[in-house]
C-alpha positions, 0 to 999 in steps of 0.5 A, spaced: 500 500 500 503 506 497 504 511 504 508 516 505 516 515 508 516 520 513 524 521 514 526 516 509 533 517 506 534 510 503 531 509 495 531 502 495 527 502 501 523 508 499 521 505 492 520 497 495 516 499 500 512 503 494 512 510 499 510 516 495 516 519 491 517 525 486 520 523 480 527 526 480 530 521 476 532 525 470 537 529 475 541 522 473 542 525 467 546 532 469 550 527 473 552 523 466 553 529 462 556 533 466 564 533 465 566 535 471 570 530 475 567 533 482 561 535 482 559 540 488 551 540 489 549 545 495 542 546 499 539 547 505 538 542 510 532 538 509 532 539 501 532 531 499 539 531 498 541 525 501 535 522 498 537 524 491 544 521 493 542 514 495 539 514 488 544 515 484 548 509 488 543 505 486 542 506 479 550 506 479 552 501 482 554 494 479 554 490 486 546 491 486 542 486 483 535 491 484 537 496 480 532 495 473 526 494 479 528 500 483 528 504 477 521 501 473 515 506 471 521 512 472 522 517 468 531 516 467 528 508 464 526 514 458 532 518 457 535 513 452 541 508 452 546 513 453 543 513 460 540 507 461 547 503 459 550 506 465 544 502 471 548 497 475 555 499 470 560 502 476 563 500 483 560 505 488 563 508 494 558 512 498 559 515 504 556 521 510 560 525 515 553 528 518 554 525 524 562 527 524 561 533 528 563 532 535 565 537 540 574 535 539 578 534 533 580 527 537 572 525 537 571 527 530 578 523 528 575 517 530 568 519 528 571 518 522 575 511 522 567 509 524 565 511 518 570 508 514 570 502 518 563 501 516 564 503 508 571 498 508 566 492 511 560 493 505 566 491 502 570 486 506 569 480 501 574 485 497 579 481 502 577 474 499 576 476 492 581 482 490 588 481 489 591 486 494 599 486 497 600 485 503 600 491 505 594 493 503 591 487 507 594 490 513 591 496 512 584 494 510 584 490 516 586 495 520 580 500 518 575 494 518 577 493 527 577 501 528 585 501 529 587 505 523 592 511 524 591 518 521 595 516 515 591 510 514 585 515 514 588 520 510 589 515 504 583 510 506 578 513 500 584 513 495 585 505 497 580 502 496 577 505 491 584 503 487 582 496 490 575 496 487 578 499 480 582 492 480 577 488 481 572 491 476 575 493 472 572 499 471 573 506 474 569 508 481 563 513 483 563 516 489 557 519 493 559 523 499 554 526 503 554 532 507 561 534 506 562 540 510 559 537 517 565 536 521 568 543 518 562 546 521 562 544 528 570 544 529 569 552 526 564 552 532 567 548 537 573 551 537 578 546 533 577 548 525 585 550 524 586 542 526 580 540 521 582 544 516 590 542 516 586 534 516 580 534 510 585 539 506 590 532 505 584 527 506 580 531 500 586 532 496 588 524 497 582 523 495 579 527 489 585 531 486 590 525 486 585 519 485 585 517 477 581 511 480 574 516 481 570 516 474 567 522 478 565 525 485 559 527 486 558 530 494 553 535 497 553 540 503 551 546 506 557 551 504 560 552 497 567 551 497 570 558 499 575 562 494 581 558 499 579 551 498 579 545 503 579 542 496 587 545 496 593 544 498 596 550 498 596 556 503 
């Protein structure tokens, strides 16, 4: 019986409970045609972001056999095979750092280490499958138990998404889902020249130096200021 998903961020379950949903699926089309390799959607809160990134997972993502159903009667099944031939064609890598604001840089590290931990474990059957060295199995198990270091951490996106490359032979989407969170809280709870020093390696590892990434596509709040967390320069 169709309902309306009060509160509900996740597609697939939106569109397997078949809740009401406003056909925004054409905006998959802008996310294909666009030729930047990173793609900055801000809006305020409560604006369906979040939404909107759990569909284009969805569509994306090679590892979801659900994809052709969760899409059926919706508008992108129209836009042709420019479009449609990208459903289920990329590994995917989402990610959200809406709880990572604490109220110490040394909480909001570890904030961050749960974070990976959780997306390396949708990813653990890597370690069976993909051909890692040795090192990069230590690391991928340090993540896994929370014990990864500040380096670990840094480069942890950048890892894995160069583990899923090898494996699939293709190149990876990222979705990462309210970007600026911890910045905003460290500016707030008196720690933003820790943080920016932090996310100014840990964005540059991962978006400007990752020939793994088929594109980036990451929503927040705040627009890149003119002196980017985006660079490494000072």
């Amino acid at each position: 019986m169709t309902g309306i998903g009060i509160g509900e961020s996740n597609f697939k379950m939106l569109r397997l409970k078949d809740n009401y949903y406003i056909d925004k699926t054409e905006y998959i089309k802008h996310i294909i045609d666009n030729q930047s390799k990173v793609i900055l959607i801000t809006r305020p809160r409560r604006f369906g972001k979040t939404l909107n990134m759990s569909m284009l997972k969805y569509y994306f993502d090679c590892t979801d056999k659900y994809s052709k159903e969760l899409f059926e009667g919706l508008k992108i099944m129209e836009a042709g095979e420019k479009y449609t031939s990208k459903m289920g064609y990329y590994p995917c890598m989402y990610l959200t750092f809406k709880d990572a604001g604490l109220m110490t840089y040394e909480m909001m590290i570890m904030q961050l280490k749960t974070v990976m931990m959780e997306l390396y474990f949708e990813n653990r059957y890597l370690l069976e499958k993909a051909e890692m060295s040795e090192g990069e199995k230590n690391i991928f198990n340090k993540i896994l138990g929370a014990n990864a270091t500040d380096i670990d951490l840094l480069n942890s996106i950048k890892m894995l998404s160069k583990i899923l490359y090898n494996y699939y032979q293709k190149p990876v989407m990222l979705f990462l889902d309210e970007y600026d969170v911890p910045l905003q809280n460290a500016y707030v709870e008196g720690y933003y020249e820790e943080a920016i020093k932090f996310f100014k390696v840990f964005y540059g590892t991962t978006f400007k130096d990752n020939p793994y990434l088929e594109k980036t596509v990451i929503t927040g709040v705040s627009r890149v200021a003119k002196e980017s967390i985006f660079s490494r320069s000072k």
